[in-house]
C-alpha positions in Angstrom: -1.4 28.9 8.8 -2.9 26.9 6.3 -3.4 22.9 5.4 -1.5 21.6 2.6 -3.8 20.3 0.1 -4.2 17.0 -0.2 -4.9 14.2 -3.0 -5.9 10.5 -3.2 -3.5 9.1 -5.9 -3.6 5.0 -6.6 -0.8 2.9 -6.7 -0.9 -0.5 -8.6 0.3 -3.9 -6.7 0.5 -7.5 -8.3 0.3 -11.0 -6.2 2.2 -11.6 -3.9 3.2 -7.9 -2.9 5.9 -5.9 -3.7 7.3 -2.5 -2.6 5.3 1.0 -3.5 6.7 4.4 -3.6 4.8 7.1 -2.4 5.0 10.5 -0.6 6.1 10.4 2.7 3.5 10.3 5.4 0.8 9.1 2.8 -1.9 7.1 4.6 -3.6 3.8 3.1 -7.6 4.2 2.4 -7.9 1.0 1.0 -7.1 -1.9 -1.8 -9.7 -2.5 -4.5 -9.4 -4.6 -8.3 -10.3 -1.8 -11.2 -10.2 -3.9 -14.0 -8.1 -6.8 -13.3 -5.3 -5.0 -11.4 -5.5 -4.8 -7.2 -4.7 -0.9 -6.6 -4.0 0.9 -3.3 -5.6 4.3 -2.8 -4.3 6.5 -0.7 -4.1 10.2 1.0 -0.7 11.9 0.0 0.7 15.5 -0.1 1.3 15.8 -3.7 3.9 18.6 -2.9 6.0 16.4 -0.5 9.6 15.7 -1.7 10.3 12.8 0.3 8.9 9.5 -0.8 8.6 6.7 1.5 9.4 2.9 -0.1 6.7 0.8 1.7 6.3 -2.8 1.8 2.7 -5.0 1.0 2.2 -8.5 0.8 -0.8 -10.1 -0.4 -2.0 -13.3 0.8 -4.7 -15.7 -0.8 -7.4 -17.7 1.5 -5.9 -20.6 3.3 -2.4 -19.7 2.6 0.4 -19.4 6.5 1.7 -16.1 6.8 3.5 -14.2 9.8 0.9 -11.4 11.1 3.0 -9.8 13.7 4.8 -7.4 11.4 1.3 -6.7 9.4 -0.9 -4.4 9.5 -4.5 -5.4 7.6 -6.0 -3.2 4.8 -8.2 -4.8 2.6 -9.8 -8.0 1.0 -10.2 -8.2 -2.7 -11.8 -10.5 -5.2 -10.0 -11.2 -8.3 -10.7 -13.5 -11.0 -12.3 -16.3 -8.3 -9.4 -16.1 -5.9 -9.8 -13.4 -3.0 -7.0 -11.7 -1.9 -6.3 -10.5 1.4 -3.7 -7.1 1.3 -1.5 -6.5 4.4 1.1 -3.6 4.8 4.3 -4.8 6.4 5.7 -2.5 8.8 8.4 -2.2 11.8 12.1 -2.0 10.3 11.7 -4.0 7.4 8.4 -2.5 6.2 9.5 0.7 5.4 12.7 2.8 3.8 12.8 6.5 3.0 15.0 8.0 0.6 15.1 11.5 -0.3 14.2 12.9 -4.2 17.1 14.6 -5.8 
């Protein structure tokens, strides 16, 4: 039996987080500015039918922010304000939904 391939795909995400759809079972690389927009890469099964809604928040330097229902992915610099990328997970963080 053979591995499904694989891809990297990039997703775009604005200040202060929103939601990203994305194949289910897709695993974050990391969070980078390419040109002036902060993009998640990550490892997804282009072939899989079921997406997965999840759930980022970005938060600047200095700013409170709950960590317990955050897992860390990556700091960014964009135009003189770094940017620190967090997905949210547990029951909140994440909603699948079938494609028709």
């Amino acid at each position: 039996m053979s591995e499904a391939s694989k891809a990297i795909w990039k997703f775009p995400i604005a200040v202060p987080g929103g939601v990203v759809t994305m194949p289910y079972g897709a695993q974050i690389l990391t969070a980078q500015v390419q040109g002036n927009t902060i993009m998640l890469w990550a490892v997804v099964d282009p072939a899989e039918a079921v997406r997965s809604t999840r759930r980022f928040e970005i938060v600047g330097t200095g700013w409170s922010f709950k960590e317990s229902d955050k897992r860390y992915i990556a700091t960014v610099q964009q135009n003189g304000f770094v940017w620190h990328v967090f997905e949210v997970v547990g029951a909140l963080g994440r909603l699948v939904s079938a494609l028709v």
